[in-house]
SELUMZA-448446 format. One record per residue: x, y, z of N, C-alpha, C, O in turn; residue number from 0. Coordinates in pm, whole numbers. Layout:
<pazas>
<nX: X | nY: Y | nZ: Z | caX: X | caY: Y | caZ: Z | cX: X | cY: Y | cZ: Z | oX: X | oY: Y | oZ: Z | seq: NUM>
...
</pazas>
This chain:
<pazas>
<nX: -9801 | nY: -6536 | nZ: 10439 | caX: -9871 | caY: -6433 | caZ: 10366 | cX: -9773 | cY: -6354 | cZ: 10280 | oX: -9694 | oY: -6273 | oZ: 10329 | seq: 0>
<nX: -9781 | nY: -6379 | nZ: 10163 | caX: -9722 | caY: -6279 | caZ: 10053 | cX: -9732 | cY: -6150 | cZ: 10077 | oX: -9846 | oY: -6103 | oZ: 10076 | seq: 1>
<nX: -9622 | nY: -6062 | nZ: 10103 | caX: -9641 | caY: -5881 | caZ: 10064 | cX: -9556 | cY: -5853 | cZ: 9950 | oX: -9447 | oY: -5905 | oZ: 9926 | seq: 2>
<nX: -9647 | nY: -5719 | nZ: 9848 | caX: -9576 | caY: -5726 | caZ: 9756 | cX: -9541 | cY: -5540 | cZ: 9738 | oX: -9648 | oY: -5490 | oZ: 9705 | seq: 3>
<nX: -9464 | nY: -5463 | nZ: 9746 | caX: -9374 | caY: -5383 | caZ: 9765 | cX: -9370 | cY: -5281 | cZ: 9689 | oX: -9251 | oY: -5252 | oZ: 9675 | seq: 4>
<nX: -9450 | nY: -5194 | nZ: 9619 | caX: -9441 | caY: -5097 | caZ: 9476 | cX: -9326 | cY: -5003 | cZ: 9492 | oX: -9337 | oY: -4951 | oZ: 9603 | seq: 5>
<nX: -9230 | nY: -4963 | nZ: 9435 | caX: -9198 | caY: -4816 | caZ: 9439 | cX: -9133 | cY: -4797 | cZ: 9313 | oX: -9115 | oY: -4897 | oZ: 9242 | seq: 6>
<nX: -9093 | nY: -4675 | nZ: 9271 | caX: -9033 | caY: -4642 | caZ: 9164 | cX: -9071 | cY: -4525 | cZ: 9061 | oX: -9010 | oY: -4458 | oZ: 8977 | seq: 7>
<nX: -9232 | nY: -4535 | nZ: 9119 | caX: -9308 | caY: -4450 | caZ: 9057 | cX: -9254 | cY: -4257 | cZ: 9008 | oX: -9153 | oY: -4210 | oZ: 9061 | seq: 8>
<nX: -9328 | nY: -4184 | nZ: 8919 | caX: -9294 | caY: -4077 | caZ: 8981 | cX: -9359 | cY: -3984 | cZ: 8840 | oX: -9454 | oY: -4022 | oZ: 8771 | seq: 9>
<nX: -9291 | nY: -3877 | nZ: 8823 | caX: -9340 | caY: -3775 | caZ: 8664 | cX: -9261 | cY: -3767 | cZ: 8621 | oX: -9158 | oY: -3749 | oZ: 8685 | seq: 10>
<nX: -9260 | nY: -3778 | nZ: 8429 | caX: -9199 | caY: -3829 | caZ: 8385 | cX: -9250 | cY: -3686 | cZ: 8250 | oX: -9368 | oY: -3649 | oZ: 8245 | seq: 11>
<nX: -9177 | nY: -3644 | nZ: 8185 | caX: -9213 | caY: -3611 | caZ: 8071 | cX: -9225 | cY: -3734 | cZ: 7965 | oX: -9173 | oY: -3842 | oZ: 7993 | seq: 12>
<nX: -9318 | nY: -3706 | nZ: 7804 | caX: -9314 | caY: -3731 | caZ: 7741 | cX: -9180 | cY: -3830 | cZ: 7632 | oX: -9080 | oY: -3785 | oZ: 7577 | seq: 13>
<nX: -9224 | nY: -3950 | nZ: 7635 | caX: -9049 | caY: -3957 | caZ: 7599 | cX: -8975 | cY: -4030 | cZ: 7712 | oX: -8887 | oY: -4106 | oZ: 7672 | seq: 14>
<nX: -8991 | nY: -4023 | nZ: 7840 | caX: -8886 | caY: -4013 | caZ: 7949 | cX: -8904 | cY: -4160 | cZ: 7989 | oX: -8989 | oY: -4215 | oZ: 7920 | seq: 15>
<nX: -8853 | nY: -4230 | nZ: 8072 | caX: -8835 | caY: -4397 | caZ: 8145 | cX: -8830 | cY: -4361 | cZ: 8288 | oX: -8798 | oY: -4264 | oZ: 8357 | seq: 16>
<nX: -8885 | nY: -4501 | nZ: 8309 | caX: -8889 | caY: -4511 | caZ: 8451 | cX: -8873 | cY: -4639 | cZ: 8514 | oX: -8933 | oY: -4710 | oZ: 8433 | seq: 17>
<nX: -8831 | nY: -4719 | nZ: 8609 | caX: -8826 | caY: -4861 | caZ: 8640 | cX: -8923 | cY: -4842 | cZ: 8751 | oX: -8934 | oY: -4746 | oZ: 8826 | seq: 18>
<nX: -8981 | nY: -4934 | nZ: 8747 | caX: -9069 | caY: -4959 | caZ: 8876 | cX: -9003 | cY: -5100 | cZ: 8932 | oX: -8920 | oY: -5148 | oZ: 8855 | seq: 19>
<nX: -9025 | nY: -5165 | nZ: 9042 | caX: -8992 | caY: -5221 | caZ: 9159 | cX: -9102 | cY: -5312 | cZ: 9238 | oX: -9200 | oY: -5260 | oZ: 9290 | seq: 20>
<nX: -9083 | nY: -5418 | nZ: 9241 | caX: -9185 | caY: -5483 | caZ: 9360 | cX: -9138 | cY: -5544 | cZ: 9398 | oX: -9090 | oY: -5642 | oZ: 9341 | seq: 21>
<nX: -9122 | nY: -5498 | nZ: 9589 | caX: -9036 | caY: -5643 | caZ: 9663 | cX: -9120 | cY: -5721 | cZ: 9703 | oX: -9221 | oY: -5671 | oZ: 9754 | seq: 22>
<nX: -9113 | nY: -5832 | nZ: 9698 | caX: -9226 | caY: -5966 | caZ: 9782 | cX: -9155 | cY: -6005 | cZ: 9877 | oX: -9035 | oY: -5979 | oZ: 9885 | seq: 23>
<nX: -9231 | nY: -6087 | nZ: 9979 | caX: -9190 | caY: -6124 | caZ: 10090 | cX: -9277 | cY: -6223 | cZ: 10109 | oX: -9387 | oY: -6215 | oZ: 10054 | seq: 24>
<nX: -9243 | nY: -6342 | nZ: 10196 | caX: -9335 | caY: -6458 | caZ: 10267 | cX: -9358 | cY: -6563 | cZ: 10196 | oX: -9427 | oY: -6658 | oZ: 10231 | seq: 25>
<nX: -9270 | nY: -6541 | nZ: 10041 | caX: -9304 | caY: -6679 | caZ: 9953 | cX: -9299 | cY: -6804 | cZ: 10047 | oX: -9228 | oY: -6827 | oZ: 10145 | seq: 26>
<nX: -9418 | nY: -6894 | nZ: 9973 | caX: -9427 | caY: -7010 | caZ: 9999 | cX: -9433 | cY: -7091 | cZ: 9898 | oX: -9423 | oY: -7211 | oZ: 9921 | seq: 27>
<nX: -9448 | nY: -7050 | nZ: 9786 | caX: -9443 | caY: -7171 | caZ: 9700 | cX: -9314 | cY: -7174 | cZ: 9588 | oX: -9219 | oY: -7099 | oZ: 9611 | seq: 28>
<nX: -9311 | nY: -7230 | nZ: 9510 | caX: -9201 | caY: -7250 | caZ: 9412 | cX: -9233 | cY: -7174 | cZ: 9313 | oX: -9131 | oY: -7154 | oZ: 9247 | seq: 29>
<nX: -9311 | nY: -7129 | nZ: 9274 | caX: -9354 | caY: -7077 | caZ: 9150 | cX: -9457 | cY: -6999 | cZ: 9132 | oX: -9565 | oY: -7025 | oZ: 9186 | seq: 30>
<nX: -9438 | nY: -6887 | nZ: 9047 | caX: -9548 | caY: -6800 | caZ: 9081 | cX: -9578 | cY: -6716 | cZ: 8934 | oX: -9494 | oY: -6717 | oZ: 8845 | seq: 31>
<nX: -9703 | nY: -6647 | nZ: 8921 | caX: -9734 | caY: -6598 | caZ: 8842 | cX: -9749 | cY: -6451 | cZ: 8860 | oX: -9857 | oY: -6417 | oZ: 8908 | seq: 32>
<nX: -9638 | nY: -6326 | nZ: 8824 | caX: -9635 | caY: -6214 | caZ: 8875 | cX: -9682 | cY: -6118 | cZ: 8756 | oX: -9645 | oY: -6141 | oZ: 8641 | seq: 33>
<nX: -9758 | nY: -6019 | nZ: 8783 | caX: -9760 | caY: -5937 | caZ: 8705 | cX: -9765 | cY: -5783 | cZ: 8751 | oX: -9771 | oY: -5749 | oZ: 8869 | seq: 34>
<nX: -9762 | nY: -5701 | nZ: 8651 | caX: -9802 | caY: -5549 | caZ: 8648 | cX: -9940 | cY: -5495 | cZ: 8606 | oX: -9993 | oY: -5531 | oZ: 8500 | seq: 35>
<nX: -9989 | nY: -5418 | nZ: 8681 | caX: -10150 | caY: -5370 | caZ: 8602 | cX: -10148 | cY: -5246 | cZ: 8641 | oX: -10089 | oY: -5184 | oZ: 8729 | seq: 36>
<nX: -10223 | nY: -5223 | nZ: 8559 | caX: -10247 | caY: -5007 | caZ: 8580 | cX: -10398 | cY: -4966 | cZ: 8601 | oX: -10483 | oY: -5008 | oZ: 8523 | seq: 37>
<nX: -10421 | nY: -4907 | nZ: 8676 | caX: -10545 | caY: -4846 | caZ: 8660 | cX: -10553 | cY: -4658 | cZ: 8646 | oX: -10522 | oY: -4576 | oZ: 8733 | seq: 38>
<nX: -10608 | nY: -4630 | nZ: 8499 | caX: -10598 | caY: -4510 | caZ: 8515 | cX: -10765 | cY: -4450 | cZ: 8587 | oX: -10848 | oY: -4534 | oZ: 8621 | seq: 39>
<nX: -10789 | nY: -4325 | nZ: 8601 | caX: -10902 | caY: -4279 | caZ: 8695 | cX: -11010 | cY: -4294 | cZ: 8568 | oX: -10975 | oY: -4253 | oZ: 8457 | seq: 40>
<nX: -11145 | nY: -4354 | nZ: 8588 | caX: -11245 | caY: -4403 | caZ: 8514 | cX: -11221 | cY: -4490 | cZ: 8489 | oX: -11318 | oY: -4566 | oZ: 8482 | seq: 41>
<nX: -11093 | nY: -4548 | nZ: 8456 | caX: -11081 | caY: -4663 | caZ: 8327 | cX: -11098 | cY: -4833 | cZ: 8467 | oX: -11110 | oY: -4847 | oZ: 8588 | seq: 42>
<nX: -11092 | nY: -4901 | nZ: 8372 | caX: -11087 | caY: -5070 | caZ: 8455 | cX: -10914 | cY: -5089 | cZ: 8498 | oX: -10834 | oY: -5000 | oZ: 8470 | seq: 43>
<nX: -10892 | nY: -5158 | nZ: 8536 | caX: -10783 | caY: -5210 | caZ: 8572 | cX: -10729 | cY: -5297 | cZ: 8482 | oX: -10776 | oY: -5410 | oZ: 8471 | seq: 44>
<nX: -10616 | nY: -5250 | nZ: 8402 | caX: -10605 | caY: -5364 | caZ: 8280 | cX: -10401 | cY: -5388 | cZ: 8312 | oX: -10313 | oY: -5322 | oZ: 8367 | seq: 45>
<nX: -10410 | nY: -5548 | nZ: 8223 | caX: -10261 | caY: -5620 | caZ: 8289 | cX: -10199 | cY: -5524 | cZ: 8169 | oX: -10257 | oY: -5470 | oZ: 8075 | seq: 46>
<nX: -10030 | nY: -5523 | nZ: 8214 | caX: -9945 | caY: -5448 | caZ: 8155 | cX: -9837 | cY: -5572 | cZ: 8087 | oX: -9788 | oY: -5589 | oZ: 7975 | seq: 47>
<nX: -9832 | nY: -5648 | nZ: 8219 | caX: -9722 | caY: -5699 | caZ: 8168 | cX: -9713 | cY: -5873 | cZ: 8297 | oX: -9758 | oY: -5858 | oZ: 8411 | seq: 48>
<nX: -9666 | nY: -5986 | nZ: 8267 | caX: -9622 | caY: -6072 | caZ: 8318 | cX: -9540 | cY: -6164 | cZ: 8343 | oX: -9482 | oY: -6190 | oZ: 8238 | seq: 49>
<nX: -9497 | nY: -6238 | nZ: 8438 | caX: -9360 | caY: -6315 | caZ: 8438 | cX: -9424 | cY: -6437 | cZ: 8465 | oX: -9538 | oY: -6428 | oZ: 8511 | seq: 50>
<nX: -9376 | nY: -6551 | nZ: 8447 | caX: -9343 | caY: -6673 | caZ: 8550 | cX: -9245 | cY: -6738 | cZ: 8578 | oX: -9173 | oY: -6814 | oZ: 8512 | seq: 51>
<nX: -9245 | nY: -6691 | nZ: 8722 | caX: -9142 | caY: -6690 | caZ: 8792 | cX: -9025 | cY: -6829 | cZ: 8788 | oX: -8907 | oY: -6829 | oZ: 8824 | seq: 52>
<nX: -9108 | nY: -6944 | nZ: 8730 | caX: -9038 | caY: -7103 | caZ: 8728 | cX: -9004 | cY: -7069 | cZ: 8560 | oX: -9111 | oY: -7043 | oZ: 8506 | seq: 53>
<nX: -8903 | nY: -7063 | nZ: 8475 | caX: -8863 | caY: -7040 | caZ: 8363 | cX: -8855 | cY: -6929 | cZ: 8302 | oX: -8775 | oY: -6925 | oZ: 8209 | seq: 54>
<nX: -8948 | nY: -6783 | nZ: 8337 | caX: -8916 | caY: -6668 | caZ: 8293 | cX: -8987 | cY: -6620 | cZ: 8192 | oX: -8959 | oY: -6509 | oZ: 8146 | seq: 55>
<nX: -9101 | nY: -6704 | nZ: 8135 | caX: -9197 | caY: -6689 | caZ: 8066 | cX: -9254 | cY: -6550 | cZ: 8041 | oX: -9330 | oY: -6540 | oZ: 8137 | seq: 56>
<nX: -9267 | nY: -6420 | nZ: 7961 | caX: -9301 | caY: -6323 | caZ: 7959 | cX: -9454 | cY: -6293 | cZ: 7864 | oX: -9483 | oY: -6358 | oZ: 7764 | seq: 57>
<nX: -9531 | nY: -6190 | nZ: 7915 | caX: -9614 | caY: -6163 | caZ: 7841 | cX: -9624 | cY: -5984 | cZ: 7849 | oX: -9546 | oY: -5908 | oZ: 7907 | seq: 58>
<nX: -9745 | nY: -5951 | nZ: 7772 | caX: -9713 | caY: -5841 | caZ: 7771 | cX: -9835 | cY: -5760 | cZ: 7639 | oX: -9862 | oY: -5784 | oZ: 7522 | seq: 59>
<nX: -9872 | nY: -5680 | nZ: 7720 | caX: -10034 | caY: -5577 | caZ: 7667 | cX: -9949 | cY: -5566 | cZ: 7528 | oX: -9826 | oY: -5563 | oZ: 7519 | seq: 60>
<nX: -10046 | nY: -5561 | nZ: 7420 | caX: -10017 | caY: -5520 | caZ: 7309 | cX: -9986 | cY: -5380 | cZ: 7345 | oX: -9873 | oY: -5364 | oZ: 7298 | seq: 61>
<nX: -10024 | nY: -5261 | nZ: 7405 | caX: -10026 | caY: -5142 | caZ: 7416 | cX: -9866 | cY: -5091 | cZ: 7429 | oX: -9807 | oY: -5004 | oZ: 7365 | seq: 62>
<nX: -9816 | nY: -5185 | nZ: 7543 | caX: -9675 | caY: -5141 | caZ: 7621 | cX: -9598 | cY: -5265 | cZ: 7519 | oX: -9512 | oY: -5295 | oZ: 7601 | seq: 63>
<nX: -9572 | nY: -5344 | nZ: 7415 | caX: -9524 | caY: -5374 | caZ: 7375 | cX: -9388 | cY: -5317 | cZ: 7303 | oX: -9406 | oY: -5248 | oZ: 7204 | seq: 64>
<nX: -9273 | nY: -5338 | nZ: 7340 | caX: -9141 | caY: -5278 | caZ: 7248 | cX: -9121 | cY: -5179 | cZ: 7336 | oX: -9008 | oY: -5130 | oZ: 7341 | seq: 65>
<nX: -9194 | nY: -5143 | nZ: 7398 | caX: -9148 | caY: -5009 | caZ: 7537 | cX: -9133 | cY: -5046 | cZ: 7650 | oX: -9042 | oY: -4992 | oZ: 7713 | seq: 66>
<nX: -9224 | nY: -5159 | nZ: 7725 | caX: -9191 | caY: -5224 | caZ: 7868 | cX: -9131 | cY: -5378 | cZ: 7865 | oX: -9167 | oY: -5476 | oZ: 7800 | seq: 67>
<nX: -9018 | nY: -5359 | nZ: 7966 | caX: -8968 | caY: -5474 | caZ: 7996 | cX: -8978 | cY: -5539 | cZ: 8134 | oX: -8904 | oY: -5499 | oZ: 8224 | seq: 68>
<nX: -9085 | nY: -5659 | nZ: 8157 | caX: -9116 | caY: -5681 | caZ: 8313 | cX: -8953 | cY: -5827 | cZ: 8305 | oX: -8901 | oY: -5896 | oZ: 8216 | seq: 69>
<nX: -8933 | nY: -5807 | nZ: 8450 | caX: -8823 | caY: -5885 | caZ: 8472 | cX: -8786 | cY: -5958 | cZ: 8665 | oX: -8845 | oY: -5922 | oZ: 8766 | seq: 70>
<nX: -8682 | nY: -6054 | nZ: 8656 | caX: -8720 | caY: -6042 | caZ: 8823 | cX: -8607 | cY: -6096 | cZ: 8830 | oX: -8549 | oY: -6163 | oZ: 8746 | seq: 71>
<nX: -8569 | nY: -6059 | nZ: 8958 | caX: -8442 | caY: -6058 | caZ: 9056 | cX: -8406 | cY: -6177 | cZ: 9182 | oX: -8356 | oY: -6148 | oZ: 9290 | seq: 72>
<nX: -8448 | nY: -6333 | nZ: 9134 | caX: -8498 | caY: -6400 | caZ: 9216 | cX: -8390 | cY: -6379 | cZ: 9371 | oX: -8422 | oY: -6400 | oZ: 9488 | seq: 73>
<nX: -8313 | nY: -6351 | nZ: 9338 | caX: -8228 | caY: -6353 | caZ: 9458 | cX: -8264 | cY: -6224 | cZ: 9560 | oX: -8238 | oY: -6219 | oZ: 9680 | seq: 74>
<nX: -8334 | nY: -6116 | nZ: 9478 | caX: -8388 | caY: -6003 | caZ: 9596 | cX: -8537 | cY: -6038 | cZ: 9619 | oX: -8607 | oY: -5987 | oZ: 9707 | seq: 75>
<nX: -8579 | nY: -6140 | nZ: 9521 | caX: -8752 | caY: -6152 | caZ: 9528 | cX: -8808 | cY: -6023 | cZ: 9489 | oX: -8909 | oY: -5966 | oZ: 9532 | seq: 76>
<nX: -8711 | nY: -5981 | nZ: 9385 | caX: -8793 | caY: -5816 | caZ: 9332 | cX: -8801 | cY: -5839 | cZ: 9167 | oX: -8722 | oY: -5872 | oZ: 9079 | seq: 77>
<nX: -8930 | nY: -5804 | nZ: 9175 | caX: -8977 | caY: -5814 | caZ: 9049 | cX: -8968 | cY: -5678 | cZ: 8927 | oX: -9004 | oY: -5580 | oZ: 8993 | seq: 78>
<nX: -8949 | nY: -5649 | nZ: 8842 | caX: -8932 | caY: -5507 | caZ: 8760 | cX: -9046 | cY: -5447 | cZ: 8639 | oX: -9134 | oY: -5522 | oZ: 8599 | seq: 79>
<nX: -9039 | nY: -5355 | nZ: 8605 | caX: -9081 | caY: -5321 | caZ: 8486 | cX: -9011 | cY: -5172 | cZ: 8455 | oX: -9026 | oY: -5065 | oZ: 8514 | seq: 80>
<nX: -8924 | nY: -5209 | nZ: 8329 | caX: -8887 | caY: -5083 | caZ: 8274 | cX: -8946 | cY: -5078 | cZ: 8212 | oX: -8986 | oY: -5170 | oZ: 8141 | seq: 81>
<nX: -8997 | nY: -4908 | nZ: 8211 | caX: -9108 | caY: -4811 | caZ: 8129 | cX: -8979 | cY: -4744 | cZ: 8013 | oX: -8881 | oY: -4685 | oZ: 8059 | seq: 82>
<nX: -8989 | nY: -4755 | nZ: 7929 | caX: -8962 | caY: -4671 | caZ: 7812 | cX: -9030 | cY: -4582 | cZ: 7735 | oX: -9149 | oY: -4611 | oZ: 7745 | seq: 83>
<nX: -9010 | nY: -4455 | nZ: 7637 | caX: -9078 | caY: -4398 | caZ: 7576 | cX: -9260 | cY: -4399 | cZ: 7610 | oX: -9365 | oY: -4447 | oZ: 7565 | seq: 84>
<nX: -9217 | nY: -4323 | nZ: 7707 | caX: -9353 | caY: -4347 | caZ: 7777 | cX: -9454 | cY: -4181 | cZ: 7732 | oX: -9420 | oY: -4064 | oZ: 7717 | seq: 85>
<nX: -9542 | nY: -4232 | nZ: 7728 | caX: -9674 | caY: -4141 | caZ: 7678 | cX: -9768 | cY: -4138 | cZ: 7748 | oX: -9793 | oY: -4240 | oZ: 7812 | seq: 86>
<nX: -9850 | nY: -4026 | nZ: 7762 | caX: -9939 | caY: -3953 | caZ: 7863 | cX: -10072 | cY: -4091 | cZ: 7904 | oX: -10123 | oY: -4115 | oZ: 8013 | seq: 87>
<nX: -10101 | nY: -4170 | nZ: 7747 | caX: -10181 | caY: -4307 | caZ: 7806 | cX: -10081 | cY: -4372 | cZ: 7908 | oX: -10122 | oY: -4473 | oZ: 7966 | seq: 88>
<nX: -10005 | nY: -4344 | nZ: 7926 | caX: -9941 | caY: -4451 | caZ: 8028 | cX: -9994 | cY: -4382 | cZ: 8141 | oX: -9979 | oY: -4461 | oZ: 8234 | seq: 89>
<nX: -10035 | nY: -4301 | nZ: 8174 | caX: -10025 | caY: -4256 | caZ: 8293 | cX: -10131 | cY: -4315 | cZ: 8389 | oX: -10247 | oY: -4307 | oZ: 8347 | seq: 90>
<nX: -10118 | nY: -4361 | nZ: 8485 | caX: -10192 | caY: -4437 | caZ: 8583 | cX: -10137 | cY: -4494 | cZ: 8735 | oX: -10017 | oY: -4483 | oZ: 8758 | seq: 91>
<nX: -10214 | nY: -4545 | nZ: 8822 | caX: -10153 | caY: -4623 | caZ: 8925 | cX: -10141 | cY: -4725 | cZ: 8857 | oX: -10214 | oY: -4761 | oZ: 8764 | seq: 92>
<nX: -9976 | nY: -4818 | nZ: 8932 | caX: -9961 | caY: -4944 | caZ: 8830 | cX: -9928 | cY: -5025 | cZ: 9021 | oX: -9894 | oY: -4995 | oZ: 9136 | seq: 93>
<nX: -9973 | nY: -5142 | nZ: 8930 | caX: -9985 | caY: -5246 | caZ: 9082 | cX: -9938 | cY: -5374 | cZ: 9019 | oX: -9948 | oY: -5423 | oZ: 8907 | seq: 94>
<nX: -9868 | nY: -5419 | nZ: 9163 | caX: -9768 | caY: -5528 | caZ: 9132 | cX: -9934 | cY: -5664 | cZ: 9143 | oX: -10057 | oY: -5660 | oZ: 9154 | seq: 95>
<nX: -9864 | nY: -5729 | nZ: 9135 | caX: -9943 | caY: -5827 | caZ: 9151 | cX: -9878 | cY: -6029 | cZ: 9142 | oX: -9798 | oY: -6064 | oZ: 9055 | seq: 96>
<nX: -9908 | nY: -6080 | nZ: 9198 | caX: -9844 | caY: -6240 | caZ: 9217 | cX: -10025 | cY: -6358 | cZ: 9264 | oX: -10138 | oY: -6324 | oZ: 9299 | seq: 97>
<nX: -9980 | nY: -6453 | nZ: 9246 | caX: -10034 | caY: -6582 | caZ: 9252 | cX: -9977 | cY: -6714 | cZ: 9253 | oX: -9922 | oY: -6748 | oZ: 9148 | seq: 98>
<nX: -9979 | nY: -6797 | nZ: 9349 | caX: -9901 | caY: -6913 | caZ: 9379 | cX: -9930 | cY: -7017 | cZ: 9269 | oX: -10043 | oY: -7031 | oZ: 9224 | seq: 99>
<nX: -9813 | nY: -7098 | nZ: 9223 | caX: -9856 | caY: -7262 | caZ: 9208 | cX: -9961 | cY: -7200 | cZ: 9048 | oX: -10047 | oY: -7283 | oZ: 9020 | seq: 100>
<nX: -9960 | nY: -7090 | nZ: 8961 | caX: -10026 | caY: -7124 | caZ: 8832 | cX: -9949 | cY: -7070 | cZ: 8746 | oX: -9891 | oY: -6963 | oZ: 8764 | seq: 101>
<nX: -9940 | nY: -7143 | nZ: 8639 | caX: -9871 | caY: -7117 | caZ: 8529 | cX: -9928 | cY: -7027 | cZ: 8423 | oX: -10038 | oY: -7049 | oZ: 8372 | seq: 102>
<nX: -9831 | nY: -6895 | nZ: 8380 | caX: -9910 | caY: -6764 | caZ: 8342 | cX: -9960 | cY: -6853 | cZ: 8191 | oX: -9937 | oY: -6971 | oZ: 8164 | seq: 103>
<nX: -10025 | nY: -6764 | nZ: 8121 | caX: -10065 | caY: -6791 | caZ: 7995 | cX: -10076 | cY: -6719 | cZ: 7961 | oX: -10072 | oY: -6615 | oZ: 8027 | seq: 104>
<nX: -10108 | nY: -6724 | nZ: 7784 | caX: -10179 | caY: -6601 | caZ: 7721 | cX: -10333 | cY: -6534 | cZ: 7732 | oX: -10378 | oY: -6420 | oZ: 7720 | seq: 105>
<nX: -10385 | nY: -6655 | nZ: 7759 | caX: -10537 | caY: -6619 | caZ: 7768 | cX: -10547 | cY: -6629 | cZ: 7953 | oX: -10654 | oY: -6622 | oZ: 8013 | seq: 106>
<nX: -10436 | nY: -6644 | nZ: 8010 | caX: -10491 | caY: -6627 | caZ: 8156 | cX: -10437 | cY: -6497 | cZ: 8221 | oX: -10520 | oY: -6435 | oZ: 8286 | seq: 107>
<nX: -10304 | nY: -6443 | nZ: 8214 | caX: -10244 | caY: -6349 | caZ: 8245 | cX: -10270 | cY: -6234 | cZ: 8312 | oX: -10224 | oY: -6190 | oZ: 8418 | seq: 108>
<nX: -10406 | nY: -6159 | nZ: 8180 | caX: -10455 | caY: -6006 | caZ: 8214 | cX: -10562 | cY: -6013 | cZ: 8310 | oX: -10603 | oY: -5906 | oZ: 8356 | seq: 109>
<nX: -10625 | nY: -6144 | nZ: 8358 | caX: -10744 | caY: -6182 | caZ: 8432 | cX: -10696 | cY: -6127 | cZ: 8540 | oX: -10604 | oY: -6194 | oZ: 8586 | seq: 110>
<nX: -10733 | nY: -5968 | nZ: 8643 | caX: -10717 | caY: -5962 | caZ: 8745 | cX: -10762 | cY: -6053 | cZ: 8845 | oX: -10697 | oY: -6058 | oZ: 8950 | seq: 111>
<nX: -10876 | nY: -6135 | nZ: 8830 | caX: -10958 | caY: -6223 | caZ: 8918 | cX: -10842 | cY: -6335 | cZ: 8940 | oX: -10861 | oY: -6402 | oZ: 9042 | seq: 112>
<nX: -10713 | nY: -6375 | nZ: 8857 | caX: -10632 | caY: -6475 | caZ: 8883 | cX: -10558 | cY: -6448 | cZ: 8989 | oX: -10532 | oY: -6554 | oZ: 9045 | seq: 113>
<nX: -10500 | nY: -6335 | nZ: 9058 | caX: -10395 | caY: -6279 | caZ: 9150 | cX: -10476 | cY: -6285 | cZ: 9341 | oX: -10570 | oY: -6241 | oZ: 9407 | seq: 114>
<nX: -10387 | nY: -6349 | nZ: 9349 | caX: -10450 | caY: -6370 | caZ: 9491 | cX: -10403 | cY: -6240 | cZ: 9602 | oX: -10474 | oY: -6193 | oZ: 9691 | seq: 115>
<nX: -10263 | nY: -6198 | nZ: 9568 | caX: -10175 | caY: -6109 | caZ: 9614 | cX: -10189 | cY: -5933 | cZ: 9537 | oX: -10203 | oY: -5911 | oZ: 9417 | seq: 116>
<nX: -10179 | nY: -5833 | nZ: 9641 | caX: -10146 | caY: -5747 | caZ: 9558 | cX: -10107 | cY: -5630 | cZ: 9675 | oX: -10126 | oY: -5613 | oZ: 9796 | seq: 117>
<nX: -10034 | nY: -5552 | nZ: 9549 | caX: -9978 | caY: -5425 | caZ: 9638 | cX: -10051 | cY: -5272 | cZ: 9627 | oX: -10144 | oY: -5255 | oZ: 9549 | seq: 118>
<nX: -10010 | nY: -5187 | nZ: 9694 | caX: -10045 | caY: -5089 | caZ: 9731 | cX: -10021 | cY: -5003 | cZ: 9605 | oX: -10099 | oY: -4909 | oZ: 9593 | seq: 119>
<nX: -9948 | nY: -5014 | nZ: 9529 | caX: -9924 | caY: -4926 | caZ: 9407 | cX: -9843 | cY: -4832 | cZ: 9427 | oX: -9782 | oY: -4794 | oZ: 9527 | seq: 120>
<nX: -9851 | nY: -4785 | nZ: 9282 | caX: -9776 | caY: -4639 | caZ: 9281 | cX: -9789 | cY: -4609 | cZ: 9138 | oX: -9799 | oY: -4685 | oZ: 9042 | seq: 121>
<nX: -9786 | nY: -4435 | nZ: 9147 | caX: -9846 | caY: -4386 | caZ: 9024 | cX: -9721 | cY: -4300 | cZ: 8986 | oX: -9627 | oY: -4237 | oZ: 9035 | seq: 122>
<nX: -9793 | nY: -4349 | nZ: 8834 | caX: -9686 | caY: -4287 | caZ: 8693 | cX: -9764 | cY: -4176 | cZ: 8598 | oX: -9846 | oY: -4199 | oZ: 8510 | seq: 123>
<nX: -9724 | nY: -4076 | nZ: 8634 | caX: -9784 | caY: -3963 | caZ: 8524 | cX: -9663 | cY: -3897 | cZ: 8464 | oX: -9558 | oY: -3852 | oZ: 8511 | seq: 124>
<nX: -9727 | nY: -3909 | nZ: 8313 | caX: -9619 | caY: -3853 | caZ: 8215 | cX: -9709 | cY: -3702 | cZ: 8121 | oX: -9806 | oY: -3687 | oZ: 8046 | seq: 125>
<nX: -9657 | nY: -3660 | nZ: 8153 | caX: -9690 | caY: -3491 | caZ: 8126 | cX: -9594 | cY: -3478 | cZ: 7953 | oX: -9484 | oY: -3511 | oZ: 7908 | seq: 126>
<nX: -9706 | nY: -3416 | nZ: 7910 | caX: -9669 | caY: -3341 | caZ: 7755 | cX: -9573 | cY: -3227 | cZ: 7790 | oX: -9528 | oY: -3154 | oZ: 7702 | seq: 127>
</pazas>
């Protein structure tokens, strides 16, 4: 059973960065499809950002484009996202997220329904 690890979170002024963190544990397969998603309060749950884990393949929300960098640490099994120039829309719970054995895509990525795994979160509010 996959666990996947949030922390990093925290308040941030306008402007300010932050790295977030997800440790996994219990891999079983070779390859995986990891991502970041946010949910702010009302809104849906939408993807931020993704890896795959077999070559390094990146994707990434038009929104957080040129400001977030998702990345991974195969040797800690920790996955990243640096927040840059971050703005008050950023503000939300952001959740790690993984899936065994599929190869990310463009049109598959933001599909929360693809992630079999997920974590507990942690929230990012950036104050004016």
């Amino acid at each position: 059973q996959v666990q996947l690890v949030e922390s990093g979170g925290g308040s941030v002024q306008v402007g300010g960065s932050l790295r977030l963190s997800c440790a996994a544990s219990g891999y079983t397969h070779i390859s995986y499809c990891m991502a970041w998603f946010r949910q702010a309060p009302g809104k849906e749950r939408e993807g931020v950002a993704a890896i795959y884990t077999r070559g390094g393949s990146t994707y990434y929300a038009n929104s957080v484009k040129g400001r977030f960098t998702i990345s991974q640490d195969n040797a800690k099994n920790t996955l990243y996202l640096q927040m840059n120039s971050l703005n008050p829309e950023d503000t939300a719970m952001y959740y790690c997220a993984a899936t065994p054995g599929v190869i990310c895509s463009g049109a598959s990525w933001p599909r929360a329904t693809i992630y079999k795994y997920w974590g507990q979160g942690t929230q990012v509010t950036v104050s004016s």
